[in-house]
VONUTI-981400 format. One record per residue (C-alpha): z, x, y; residue in one letter. Coordinates in steps of 0.2 Angstrom, whole numbers, plus 2048, in hexadecimal, padded with zeros to 3 digits. Layout:
<recs>
ZXYA...
</recs>
This chain:
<recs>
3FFE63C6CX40DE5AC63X40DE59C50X408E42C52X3F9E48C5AX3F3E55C4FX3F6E49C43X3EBE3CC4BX3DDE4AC4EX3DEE4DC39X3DDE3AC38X3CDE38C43X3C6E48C3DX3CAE41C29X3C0E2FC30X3B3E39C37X3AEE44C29X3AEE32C1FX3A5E29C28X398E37C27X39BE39C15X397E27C10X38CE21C1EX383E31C25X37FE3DC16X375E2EC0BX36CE27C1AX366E39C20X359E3BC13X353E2AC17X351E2BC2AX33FE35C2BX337E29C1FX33FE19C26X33AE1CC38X327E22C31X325E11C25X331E08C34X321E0DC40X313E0EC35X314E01C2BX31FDF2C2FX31DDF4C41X308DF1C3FX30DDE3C31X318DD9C3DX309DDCC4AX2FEDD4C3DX309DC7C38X309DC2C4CX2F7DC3C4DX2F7DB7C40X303DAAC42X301DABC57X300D99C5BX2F1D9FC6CX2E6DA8C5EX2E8D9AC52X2E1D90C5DX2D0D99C62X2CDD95C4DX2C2D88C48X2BCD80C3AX2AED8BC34X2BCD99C35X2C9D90C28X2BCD8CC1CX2B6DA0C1CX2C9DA1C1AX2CBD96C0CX2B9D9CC04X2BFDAFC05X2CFDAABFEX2C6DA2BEFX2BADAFBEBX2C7DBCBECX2D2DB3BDDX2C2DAFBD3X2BADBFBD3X2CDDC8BD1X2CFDBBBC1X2BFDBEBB8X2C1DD0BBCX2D2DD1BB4X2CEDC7BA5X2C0DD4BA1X2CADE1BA3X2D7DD9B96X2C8DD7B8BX2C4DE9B8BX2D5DF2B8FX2DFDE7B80X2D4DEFB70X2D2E00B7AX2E6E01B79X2E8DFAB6BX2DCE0CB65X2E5E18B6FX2F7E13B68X2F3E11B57X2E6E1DB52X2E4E2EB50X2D2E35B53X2C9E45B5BX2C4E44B6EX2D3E3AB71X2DBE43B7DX2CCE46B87X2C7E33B85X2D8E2EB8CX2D5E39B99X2C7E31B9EX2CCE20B9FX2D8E25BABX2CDE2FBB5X2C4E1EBC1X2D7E17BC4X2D8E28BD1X2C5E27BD6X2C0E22BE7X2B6E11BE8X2ABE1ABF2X2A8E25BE1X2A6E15BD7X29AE0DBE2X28FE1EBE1X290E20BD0X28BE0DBCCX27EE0EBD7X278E1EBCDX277E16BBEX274E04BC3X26CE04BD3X25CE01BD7X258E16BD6X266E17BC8X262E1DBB7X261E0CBADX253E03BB9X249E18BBEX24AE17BA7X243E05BA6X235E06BB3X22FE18BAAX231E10B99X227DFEB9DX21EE04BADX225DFABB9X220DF9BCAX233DF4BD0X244DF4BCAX247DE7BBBX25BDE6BBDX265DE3BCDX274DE2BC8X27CDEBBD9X27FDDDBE6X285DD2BD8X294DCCBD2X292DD1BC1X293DE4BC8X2A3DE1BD1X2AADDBBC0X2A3DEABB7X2ABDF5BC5X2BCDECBC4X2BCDF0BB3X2B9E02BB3X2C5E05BC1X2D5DFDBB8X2D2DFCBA5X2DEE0BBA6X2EBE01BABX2EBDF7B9BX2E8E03B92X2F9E0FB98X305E00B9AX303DF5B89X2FCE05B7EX30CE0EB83X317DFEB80X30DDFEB6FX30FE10B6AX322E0DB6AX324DFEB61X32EDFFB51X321E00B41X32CDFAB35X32CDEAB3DX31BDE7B39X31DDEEB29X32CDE3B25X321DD6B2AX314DD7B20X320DDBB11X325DC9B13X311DC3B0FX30EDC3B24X2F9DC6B24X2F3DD0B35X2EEDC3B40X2FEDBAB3DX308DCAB42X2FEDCEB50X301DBCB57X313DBBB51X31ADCBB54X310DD9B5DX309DCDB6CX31DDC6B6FX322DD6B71X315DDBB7BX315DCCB84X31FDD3B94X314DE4B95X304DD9B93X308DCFBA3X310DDEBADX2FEDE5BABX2F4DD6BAEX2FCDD3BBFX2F9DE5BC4X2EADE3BBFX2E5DD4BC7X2EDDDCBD9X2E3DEABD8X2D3DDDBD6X2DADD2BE4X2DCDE0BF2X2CBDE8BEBX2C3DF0BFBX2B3DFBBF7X2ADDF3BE9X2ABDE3BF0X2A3DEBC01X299DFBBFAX294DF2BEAX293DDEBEBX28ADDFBFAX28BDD2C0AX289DC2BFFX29CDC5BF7X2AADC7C04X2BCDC7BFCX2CADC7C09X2CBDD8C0BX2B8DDAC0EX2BADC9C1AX2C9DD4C22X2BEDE2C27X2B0DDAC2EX2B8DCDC3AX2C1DDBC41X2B4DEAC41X2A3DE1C41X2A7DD0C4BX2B8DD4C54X2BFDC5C50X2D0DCBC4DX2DADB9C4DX2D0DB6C3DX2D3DC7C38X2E5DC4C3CX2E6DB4C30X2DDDBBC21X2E8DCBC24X2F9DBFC21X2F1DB4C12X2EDDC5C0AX300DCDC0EX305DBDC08X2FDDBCBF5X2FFDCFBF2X310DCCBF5X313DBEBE8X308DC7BDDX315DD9BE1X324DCFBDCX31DDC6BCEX318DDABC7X32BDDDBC9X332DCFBC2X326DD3BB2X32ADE6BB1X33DDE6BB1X33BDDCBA1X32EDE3B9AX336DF3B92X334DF2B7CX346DEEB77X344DECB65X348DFDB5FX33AE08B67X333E17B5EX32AE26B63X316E22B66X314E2FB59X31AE25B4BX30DE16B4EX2FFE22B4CX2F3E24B3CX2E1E28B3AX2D3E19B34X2D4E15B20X2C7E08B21X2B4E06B26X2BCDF8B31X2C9E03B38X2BAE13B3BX2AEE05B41X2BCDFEB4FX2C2E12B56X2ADE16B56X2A7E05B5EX2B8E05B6CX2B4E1BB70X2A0E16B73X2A6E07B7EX2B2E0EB87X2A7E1EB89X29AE15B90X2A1E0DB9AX2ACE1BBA3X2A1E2BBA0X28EE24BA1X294E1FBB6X29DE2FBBAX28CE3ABB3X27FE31BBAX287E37BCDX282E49BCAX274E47BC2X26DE3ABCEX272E47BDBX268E54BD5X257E4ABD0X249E47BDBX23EE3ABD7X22CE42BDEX222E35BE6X22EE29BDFX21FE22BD3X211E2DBC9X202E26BC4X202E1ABB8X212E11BBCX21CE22BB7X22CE27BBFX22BE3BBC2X239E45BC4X23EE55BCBX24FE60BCDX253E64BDCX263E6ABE8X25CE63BFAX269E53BFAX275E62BFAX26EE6DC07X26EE5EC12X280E5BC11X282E69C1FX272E65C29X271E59C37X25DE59C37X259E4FC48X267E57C52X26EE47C57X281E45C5FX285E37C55X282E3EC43X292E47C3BX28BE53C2CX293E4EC1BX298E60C1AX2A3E5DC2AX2A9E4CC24X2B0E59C14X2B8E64C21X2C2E52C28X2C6E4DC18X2CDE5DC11X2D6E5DC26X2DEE4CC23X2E1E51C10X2EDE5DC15X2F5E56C21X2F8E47C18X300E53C09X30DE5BC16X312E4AC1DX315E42C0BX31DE52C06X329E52C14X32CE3FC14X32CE3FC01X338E4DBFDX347E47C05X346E36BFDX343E3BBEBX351E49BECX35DE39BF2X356E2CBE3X358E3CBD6X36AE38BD9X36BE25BE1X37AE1EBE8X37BE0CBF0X36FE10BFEX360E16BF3X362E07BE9X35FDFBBF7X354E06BFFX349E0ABF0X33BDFBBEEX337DFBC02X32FE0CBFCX322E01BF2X31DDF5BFEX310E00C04X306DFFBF6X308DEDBF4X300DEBC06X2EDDEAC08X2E6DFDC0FX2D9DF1C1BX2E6DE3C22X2F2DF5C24X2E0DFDC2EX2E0DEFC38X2F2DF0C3DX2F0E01C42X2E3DF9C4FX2EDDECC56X2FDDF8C57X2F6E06C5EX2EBE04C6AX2F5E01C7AX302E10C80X30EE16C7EX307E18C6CX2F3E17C6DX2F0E1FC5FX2E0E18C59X2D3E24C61X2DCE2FC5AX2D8E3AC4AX2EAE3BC45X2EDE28C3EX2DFE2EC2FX2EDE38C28X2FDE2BC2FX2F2E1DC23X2EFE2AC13X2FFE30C17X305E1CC13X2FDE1AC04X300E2CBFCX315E2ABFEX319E20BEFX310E2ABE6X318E3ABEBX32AE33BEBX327E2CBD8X31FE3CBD2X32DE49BDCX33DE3CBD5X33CE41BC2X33FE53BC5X34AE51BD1X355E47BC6X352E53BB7X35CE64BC0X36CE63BB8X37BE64BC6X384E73BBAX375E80BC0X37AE7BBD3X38BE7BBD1X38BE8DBC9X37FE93BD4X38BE90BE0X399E95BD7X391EA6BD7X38EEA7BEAX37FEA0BEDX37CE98BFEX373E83BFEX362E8CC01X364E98BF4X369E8CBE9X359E81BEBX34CE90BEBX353E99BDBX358E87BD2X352E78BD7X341E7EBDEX33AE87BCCX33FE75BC2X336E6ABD0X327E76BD5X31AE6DBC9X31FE5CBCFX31DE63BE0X30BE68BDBX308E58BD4X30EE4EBE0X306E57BEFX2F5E56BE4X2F5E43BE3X2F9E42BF5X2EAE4DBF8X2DFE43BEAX2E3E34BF2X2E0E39C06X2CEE3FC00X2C9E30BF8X2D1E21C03X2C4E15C0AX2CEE04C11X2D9E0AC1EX2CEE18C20X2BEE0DC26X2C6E06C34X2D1E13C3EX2C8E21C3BX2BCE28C49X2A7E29C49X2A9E3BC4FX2B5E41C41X2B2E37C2EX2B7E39C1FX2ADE3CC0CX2B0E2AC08X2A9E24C1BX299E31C18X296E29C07X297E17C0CX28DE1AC1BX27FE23C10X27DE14C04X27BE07C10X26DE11C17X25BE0FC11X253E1DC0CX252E29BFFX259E3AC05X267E2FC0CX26BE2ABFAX268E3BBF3X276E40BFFX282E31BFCX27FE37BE9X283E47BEDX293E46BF9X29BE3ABEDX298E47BE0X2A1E56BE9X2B1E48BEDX2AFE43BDAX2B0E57BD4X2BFE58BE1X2C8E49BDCX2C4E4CBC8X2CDE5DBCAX2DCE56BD1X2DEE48BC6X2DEE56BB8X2EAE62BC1X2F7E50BC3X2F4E4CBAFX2F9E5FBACX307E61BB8X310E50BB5X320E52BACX320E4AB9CX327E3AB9AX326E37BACX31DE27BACX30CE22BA6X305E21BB9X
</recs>
């Protein structure tokens, strides 16, 4: 070989190693997570957005199908507005309390609040039923107290429960995103202010509210998604009189098959909850306090005042009303019998009693069709873990590439969101349309429970493994290596002790969120193998009373499971890593 083509072999070899340098090495991290979301989730939205804007289905709608179209439409904004303005009602003073004020049980109460943001709807709808309902504690308490032949409140099946639900779900976001922005804003502007003969109001309306201005918007449109693409509430606990889009979603497709329709409202509802997902982001990347922030710490006192004591005691009573009194009544409800359901003279008896358990693992009349709740447990613990490998796998890659990110991660960083800015219904009924024809038919099989959970848990793992990742410091790697240590070596004895409680934490919220997912879950899963949240839902729309003794007590058992992890994520989160 003569020395011009050696030199040329250097040159290509030199290209080579650059070309895999720049281009190959960023994008291998990527390439698992592009070809799931690339098959999981755009393919079935583009399917959607076909079956929406086909010109052959469009014409098979009529007139009576636009109008449901545009009434859904309507009721979905005015029920997502009156929810979010309660919320603000309610969540505004509550942070005002927690970044402010020091007082006992604060911990424990913030704690709480946060506890019905992870909660499946399925849980929500139980435990609002428990207390609510018809055999909830408030009306089985009146009728014993008046001696009442029926129930005097019916507030399930109403809008005003909805609200109330929407409220309890998502006051913790207002709470977390403008009580954190409060805790750090500079004191001494205040103080400065009031120096200068500024009363409260007046610096509460000209200088706290400006500056909170951004994070008080960045939480009202998160807020008012989550109330727009609300699923369970709407079906479980508002009843067949109220159908938002998403509840509008799932019955033309499952209940009358007309997927044209299902296919429209699918692309009106990608279409608003993406507005709505780049307004969020417009809002949030100015809504950082800039004017000197402080530690929360600093912003803390305790009351002076009987105004001050009256404010922190009337805000902890509401605020444990409204979070505690819904999340008791499930067990209790669980484990009370009411005997005969009336005693004499108008009396309510009452009696303790474990049978709603025991019937969780008995399928009393032997029939083929009935799954026990205790095997439904078994599928979701099944599609649980499978969905915590997948996310772990998929995740892990991606968050070790955004610790350190480069041009690639950059632009390849907010596709990452999009799945949770998609509605888990219209992505259920993509699953349908997109696999049920080979080479992919999927959708008799058990599999795409865990591909849709698996959707919906990878943000959460990314975001929750990226911090630690980007914490190890390169100088422990580096002198690892220096010393001998081989790449594997390297990550077990360095990296993996620093990142092991992110990896916890992350792998519990994919698990936490598996167990209680209900959307995408209701329409691709199979009769023969449901889920905790299918049992639950299937039990409350059933008359009877052991069936709602067992829907009280299944959604106790997935309330204990979930309550746990949210604990374990609180305790294994790293500090500073984010209020969600």
């Amino acid at each position: 070989m003569s020395i011009y083509q050696e030199v040329t072999q250097v040159k290509k070899i030199t290209k080579l190693r650059a070309f895999v340098s720049f281009w190959l090495r960023p994008t291998l991290p990527w390439l698992g997570i592009s070809l799931f979301l690339g098959l999981f989730f755009f393919y079935p939205l583009v399917r959607i957005l076909w079956l929406g804007l086909n010109p052959a289905a469009l014409r098979t709608l009529d007139l009576a199908s636009l109008l449901l179209a545009l009434h859904s439409l309507f009721f979905t904004f005015y029920q997502a507005a009156l929810s979010t303005i309660l919320t603000l009602v309610l969540g505004l003073p509550a942070a005002f309390l927690f970044a402010r004020y020091a007082f006992h049980g604060k911990s424990l109460l913030r704690v709480l609040t946060a506890i019905p943001f992870m909660l499946p709807t399925v849980v929500v709808a139980a435990g609002f039923n428990a207390l609510l309902g018809p055999r909830g504690w408030v009306n089985l308490g009146l009728m014993d107290l008046f001696h009442l032949q029926s129930a005097p409140i019916s507030i399930v099946g109403t809008l005003g429960v909805i609200l109330l639900a929407h409220v309890f779900y998502n006051t913790t976001i207002v709470i977390r995103l403008v009580g954190n922005a409060l805790s750090h804003l500079d004191p001494r502007l205040e103080q400065a202010a009031r120096t200068l003969g500024a009363d409260p109001p007046r610096v509460l309306n000209h200088l706290t509210l400006p500056l909170l201005r951004p994070s008080i918007l960045a939480a009202t449109v998160l807020v008012f998604i989550f109330d727009f693409t609300s699923f369970g509430v709407i079906l479980l606990l508002g009843g067949p009189g109220f159908s938002t889009l998403e509840v509008e979603i799932y019955k033309q497709a499952m209940q009358i098959f007309n997927l044209p329709l299902a296919g429209l409202l699918s692309l009106i509802q990608l279409l608003c909850t993406l507005v709505f997902s780049i307004l969020y982001s417009r809002i949030v990347r100015r809504s950082a306090v800039t004017s000197t922030p402080r530690a929360a710490g600093t912003n803390l006192h305790k009351a002076r005042t009987f105004r001050e004591k009256l404010f922190i005691a009337g805000m902890v009573l509401l605020l444990l009303a409204l979070f505690l009194l819904p999340l008791i009544s499930l067990p209790l409800r669980s484990l009370t019998r009411l005997e005969a359901d009336r005693g004499q003279r108008g009396q309510v008896r009452y009696g303790i009693t474990v049978d709603y358990y025991a019937e969780l693992f008995i399928n009393r009349n032997d029939s083929l069709f009935y799954v026990p709740p205790f095997e439904a447990i078994g599928n979701s613990l099944g599609y649980a873990a499978l969905t915590v490998v997948l996310s772990l796998a998929l995740g892990f890659p991606v968050a070790s590439a955004l610790a350190r990110p480069g041009r690639i991660e950059r632009l390849l960083d907010p596709f990452l969101m999009l799945p949770l800015g998609a509605s888990a219904v219209t992505l259920g009924l993509g699953f349908i349309v997109t696999f049920n024809q080979p080479p992919l038919r999927l959708v008799t099989s058990p599999l795409l429970v865990p591909l849709a959970h698996t959707l919906i848990a990878l943000p959460f793992v990314i975001r929750s493994l990226q911090p630690a990742l980007a914490s190890i410091p390169d100088r422990l790697r580096q002198a690892a290596a220096s010393l001998g240590a081989s790449p594997p070596r390297v990550w077990f004895t360095v990296d993996w002790p620093i990142v092991v409680r992110a990896t916890l934490s992350a792998a519990v919220f994919a698990f936490t969120v598996s167990l209680g997912e209900f959307g995408a879950t209701s329409l691709v899963v199979r009769p023969e193998y449901p889920t905790l949240p299918i049992a639950i839902a299937r039990f409350l729309s059933q008359p009877g009373g052991m069936n709602y003794g067992q829907a009280m007590a299944t959604a106790t058992v997935l309330m204990v499971v979930c309550g746990i992890g949210i604990l374990l994520i609180e305790r294994l989160r790293l500090p500073g890593a984010g209020e969600f």
